[in-house]
C-alpha positions as CSV (number, residue, x, y, z in Angstrom):
1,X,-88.4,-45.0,24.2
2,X,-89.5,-41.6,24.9
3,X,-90.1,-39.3,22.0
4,X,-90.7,-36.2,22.9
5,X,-88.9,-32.5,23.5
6,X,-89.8,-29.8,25.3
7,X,-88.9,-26.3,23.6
8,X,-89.1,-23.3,25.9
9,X,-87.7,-20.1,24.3
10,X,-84.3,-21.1,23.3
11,X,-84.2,-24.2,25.2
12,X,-84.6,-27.6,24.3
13,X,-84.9,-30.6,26.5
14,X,-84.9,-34.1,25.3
15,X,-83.7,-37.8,26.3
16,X,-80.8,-38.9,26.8
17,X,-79.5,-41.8,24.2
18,X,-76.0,-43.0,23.5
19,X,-76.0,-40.3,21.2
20,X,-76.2,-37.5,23.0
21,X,-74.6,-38.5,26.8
22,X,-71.3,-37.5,25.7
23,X,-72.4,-34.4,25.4
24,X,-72.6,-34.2,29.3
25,X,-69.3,-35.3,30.4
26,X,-67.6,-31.7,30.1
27,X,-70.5,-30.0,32.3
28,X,-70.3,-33.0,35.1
29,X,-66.2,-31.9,35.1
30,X,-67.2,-28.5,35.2
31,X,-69.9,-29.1,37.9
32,X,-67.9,-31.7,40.1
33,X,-64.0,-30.6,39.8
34,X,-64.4,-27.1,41.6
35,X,-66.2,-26.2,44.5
36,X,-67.9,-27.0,46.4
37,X,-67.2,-30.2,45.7
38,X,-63.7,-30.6,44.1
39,X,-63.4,-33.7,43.1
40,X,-60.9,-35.3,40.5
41,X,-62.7,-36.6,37.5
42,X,-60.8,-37.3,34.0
43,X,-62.6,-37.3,31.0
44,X,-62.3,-40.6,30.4
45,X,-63.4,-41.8,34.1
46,X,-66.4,-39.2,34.2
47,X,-67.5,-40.6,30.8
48,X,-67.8,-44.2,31.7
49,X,-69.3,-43.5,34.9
50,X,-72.3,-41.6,32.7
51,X,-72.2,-44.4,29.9
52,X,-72.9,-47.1,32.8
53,X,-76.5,-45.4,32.9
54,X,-77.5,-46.1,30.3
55,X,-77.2,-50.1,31.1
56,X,-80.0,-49.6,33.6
57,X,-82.8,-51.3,32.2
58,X,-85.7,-48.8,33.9
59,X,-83.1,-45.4,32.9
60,X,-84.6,-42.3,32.6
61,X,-82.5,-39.3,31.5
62,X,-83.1,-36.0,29.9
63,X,-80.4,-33.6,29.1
64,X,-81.3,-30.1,28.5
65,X,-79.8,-27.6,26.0
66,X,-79.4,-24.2,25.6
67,X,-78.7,-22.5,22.2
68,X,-77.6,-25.8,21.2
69,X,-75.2,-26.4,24.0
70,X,-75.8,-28.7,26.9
71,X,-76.3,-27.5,29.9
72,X,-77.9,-29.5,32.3
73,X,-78.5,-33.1,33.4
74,X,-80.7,-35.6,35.1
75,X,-79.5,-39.4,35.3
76,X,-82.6,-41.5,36.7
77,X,-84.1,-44.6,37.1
78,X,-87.5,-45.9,37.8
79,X,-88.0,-47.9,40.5
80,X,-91.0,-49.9,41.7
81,X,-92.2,-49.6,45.6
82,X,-94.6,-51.3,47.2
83,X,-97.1,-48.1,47.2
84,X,-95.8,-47.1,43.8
85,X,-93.7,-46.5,41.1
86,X,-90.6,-44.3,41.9
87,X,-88.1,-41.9,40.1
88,X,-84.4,-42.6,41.7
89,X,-82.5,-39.4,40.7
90,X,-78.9,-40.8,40.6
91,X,-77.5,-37.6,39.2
92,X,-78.6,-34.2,38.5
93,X,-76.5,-31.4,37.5
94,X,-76.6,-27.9,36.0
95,X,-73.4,-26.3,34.1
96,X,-71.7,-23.5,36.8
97,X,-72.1,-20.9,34.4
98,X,-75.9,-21.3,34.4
99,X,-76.6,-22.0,38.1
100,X,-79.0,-19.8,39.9
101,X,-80.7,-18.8,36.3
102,X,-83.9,-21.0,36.8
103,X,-82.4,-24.1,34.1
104,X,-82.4,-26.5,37.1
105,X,-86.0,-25.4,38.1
106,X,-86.6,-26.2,34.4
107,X,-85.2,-29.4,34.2
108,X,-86.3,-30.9,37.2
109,X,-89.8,-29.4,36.6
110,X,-89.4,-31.4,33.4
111,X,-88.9,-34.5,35.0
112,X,-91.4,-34.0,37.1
113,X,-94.2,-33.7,34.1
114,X,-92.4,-36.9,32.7
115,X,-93.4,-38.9,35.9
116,X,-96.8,-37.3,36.0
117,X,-97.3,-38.1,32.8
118,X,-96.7,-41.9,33.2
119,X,-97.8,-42.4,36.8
120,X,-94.5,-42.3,38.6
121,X,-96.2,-41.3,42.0
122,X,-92.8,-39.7,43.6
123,X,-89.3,-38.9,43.3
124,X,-85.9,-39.9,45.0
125,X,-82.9,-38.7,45.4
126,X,-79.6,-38.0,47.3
127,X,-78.1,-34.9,48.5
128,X,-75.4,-33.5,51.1
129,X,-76.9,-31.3,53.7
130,X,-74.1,-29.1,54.1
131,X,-73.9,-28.5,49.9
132,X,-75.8,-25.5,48.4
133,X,-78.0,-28.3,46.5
134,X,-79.7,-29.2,49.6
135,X,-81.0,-25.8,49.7
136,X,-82.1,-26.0,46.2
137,X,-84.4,-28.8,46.9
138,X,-85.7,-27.7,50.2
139,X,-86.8,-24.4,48.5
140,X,-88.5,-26.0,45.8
141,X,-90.5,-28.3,47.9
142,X,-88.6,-31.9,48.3
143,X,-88.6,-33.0,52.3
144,X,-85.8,-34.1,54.2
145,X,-87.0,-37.8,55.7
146,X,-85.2,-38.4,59.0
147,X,-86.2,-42.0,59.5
148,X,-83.4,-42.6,56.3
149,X,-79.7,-42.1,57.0
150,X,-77.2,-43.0,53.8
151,X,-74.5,-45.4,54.8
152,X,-71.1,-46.9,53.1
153,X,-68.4,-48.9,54.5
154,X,-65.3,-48.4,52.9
155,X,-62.7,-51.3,51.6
Protein backbone atom coordinates (compact mmCIF):
# COMPACT_ATOMS: atom_id res chain seq x y z
CA UNK A 1 0.00 0.00 0.00
CA UNK A 2 1.25 3.41 -0.72
CA UNK A 3 1.11 5.99 2.04
CA UNK A 4 1.90 8.97 1.02
CA UNK A 5 0.28 12.60 -0.34
CA UNK A 6 1.64 15.11 -2.01
CA UNK A 7 0.29 18.73 -0.92
CA UNK A 8 1.07 21.50 -3.37
CA UNK A 9 -0.67 24.83 -2.47
CA UNK A 10 -4.23 23.79 -2.29
CA UNK A 11 -3.85 20.53 -3.90
CA UNK A 12 -3.65 17.25 -2.62
CA UNK A 13 -2.84 14.10 -4.42
CA UNK A 14 -3.09 10.74 -2.93
CA UNK A 15 -3.97 6.87 -3.87
CA UNK A 16 -6.70 5.73 -5.01
CA UNK A 17 -8.58 3.02 -2.59
CA UNK A 18 -12.14 1.80 -2.60
CA UNK A 19 -12.72 4.62 -0.67
CA UNK A 20 -12.11 7.28 -2.54
CA UNK A 21 -12.65 5.96 -6.52
CA UNK A 22 -16.13 6.98 -6.37
CA UNK A 23 -15.11 10.13 -6.12
CA UNK A 24 -13.99 9.92 -9.80
CA UNK A 25 -16.92 8.72 -11.61
CA UNK A 26 -18.60 12.21 -12.13
CA UNK A 27 -15.30 13.89 -13.63
CA UNK A 28 -14.77 10.59 -16.10
CA UNK A 29 -18.72 11.56 -17.23
CA UNK A 30 -17.70 15.02 -17.42
CA UNK A 31 -14.44 14.21 -19.24
CA UNK A 32 -15.82 11.43 -21.65
CA UNK A 33 -19.65 12.49 -22.43
CA UNK A 34 -18.84 15.84 -24.37
CA UNK A 35 -16.39 16.50 -26.79
CA UNK A 36 -14.25 15.60 -28.17
CA UNK A 37 -15.13 12.45 -27.37
CA UNK A 38 -18.88 12.08 -26.62
CA UNK A 39 -19.43 9.07 -25.50
CA UNK A 40 -22.52 7.66 -23.53
CA UNK A 41 -21.45 6.65 -20.04
CA UNK A 42 -24.18 6.14 -17.10
CA UNK A 43 -23.25 6.46 -13.69
CA UNK A 44 -23.62 3.24 -12.94
CA UNK A 45 -21.69 1.77 -16.10
CA UNK A 46 -18.76 4.37 -15.72
CA UNK A 47 -18.52 3.30 -11.98
CA UNK A 48 -18.03 -0.32 -12.48
CA UNK A 49 -15.69 0.15 -15.28
CA UNK A 50 -13.35 2.33 -12.59
CA UNK A 51 -14.16 -0.21 -9.62
CA UNK A 52 -12.77 -3.16 -11.97
CA UNK A 53 -9.31 -1.36 -11.37
CA UNK A 54 -8.92 -1.80 -8.50
CA UNK A 55 -8.99 -5.86 -9.00
CA UNK A 56 -5.72 -5.58 -10.76
CA UNK A 57 -3.35 -7.06 -8.57
CA UNK A 58 -0.10 -4.63 -9.70
CA UNK A 59 -2.86 -1.27 -9.68
CA UNK A 60 -1.57 1.89 -9.28
CA UNK A 61 -3.85 4.91 -9.03
CA UNK A 62 -3.62 8.41 -7.68
CA UNK A 63 -6.50 10.79 -7.73
CA UNK A 64 -5.82 14.35 -7.23
CA UNK A 65 -7.88 17.02 -5.44
CA UNK A 66 -8.38 20.40 -5.43
CA UNK A 67 -9.87 22.42 -2.51
CA UNK A 68 -11.25 19.09 -1.49
CA UNK A 69 -12.86 18.20 -4.80
CA UNK A 70 -11.56 15.71 -7.19
CA UNK A 71 -10.31 16.72 -10.10
CA UNK A 72 -8.14 14.56 -11.87
CA UNK A 73 -7.25 10.83 -12.41
CA UNK A 74 -4.67 8.29 -13.24
CA UNK A 75 -5.81 4.43 -13.45
CA UNK A 76 -2.38 2.36 -13.85
CA UNK A 77 -0.86 -0.77 -13.55
CA UNK A 78 2.64 -2.02 -13.26
CA UNK A 79 3.81 -4.21 -15.63
CA UNK A 80 7.03 -6.19 -15.82
CA UNK A 81 9.15 -6.24 -19.32
CA UNK A 82 11.93 -7.97 -20.13
CA UNK A 83 14.24 -4.74 -19.78
CA UNK A 84 12.20 -3.51 -16.90
CA UNK A 85 9.42 -2.75 -14.90
CA UNK A 86 6.62 -0.66 -16.61
CA UNK A 87 3.79 1.75 -15.68
CA UNK A 88 0.56 0.87 -18.09
CA UNK A 89 -1.50 4.11 -17.95
CA UNK A 90 -5.01 2.61 -18.58
CA UNK A 91 -6.76 5.85 -17.92
CA UNK A 92 -5.84 9.40 -17.21
CA UNK A 93 -8.15 12.18 -16.99
CA UNK A 94 -8.44 15.75 -15.81
CA UNK A 95 -12.00 17.42 -14.97
CA UNK A 96 -13.01 19.99 -18.25
CA UNK A 97 -13.26 22.74 -16.10
CA UNK A 98 -9.52 22.46 -15.07
CA UNK A 99 -7.96 21.50 -18.36
CA UNK A 100 -5.15 23.57 -19.70
CA UNK A 101 -4.49 24.91 -15.87
CA UNK A 102 -1.26 22.74 -15.37
CA UNK A 103 -3.34 19.91 -12.93
CA UNK A 104 -2.55 17.26 -15.59
CA UNK A 105 1.14 18.34 -15.79
CA UNK A 106 0.85 17.88 -11.97
CA UNK A 107 -0.62 14.61 -11.82
CA UNK A 108 1.29 12.95 -14.31
CA UNK A 109 4.47 14.60 -13.00
CA UNK A 110 3.24 12.81 -9.80
CA UNK A 111 3.21 9.60 -11.26
CA UNK A 112 6.17 9.98 -12.70
CA UNK A 113 8.14 10.59 -9.09
CA UNK A 114 6.04 7.47 -7.92
CA UNK A 115 7.80 5.31 -10.63
CA UNK A 116 11.18 6.91 -9.99
CA UNK A 117 10.84 6.38 -6.67
CA UNK A 118 10.34 2.54 -6.90
CA UNK A 119 12.29 1.78 -10.02
CA UNK A 120 9.57 1.66 -12.60
CA UNK A 121 12.06 2.47 -15.61
CA UNK A 122 9.15 3.77 -18.07
CA UNK A 123 5.70 4.53 -18.72
CA UNK A 124 2.86 3.32 -21.21
CA UNK A 125 0.10 4.42 -22.40
CA UNK A 126 -2.62 4.89 -25.15
CA UNK A 127 -3.80 7.78 -26.92
CA UNK A 128 -5.76 8.96 -30.17
CA UNK A 129 -3.74 10.97 -32.56
CA UNK A 130 -6.30 13.04 -33.78
CA UNK A 131 -7.60 13.93 -29.84
CA UNK A 132 -6.09 17.11 -28.21
CA UNK A 133 -4.44 14.53 -25.58
CA UNK A 134 -2.01 13.45 -28.05
CA UNK A 135 -0.78 16.85 -28.14
CA UNK A 136 -0.62 16.93 -24.44
CA UNK A 137 1.82 14.21 -24.38
CA UNK A 138 3.92 15.01 -27.33
CA UNK A 139 4.57 18.50 -25.69
CA UNK A 140 5.49 17.16 -22.46
CA UNK A 141 7.98 14.77 -23.81
CA UNK A 142 6.23 11.08 -24.36
CA UNK A 143 7.26 9.68 -28.15
CA UNK A 144 5.07 8.35 -30.55
CA UNK A 145 6.62 4.53 -31.39
CA UNK A 146 5.70 3.64 -35.00
CA UNK A 147 6.82 0.03 -34.83
CA UNK A 148 3.25 -0.39 -32.41
CA UNK A 149 -0.07 -0.06 -34.06
CA UNK A 150 -3.36 -0.77 -31.60
CA UNK A 151 -5.73 -3.29 -32.98
CA UNK A 152 -9.39 -4.74 -32.10
CA UNK A 153 -11.66 -6.87 -33.89
CA UNK A 154 -15.08 -6.32 -33.24
CA UNK A 155 -17.84 -9.18 -32.34
Amino acid sequence: MITFENKLNHIMIVPITTENIKDGVPIFLKSYNQPPWNYNWTFEKAEKYLLEYLGCKQFIGFILYDQDQAAGLILAHKKTWWTNQQLMIDEFFITPEKQRMGYGKKLLGFCEQYAAENQIESIVLMTNKYMPSYDFYDNIGYITTEQYVFMFKQN
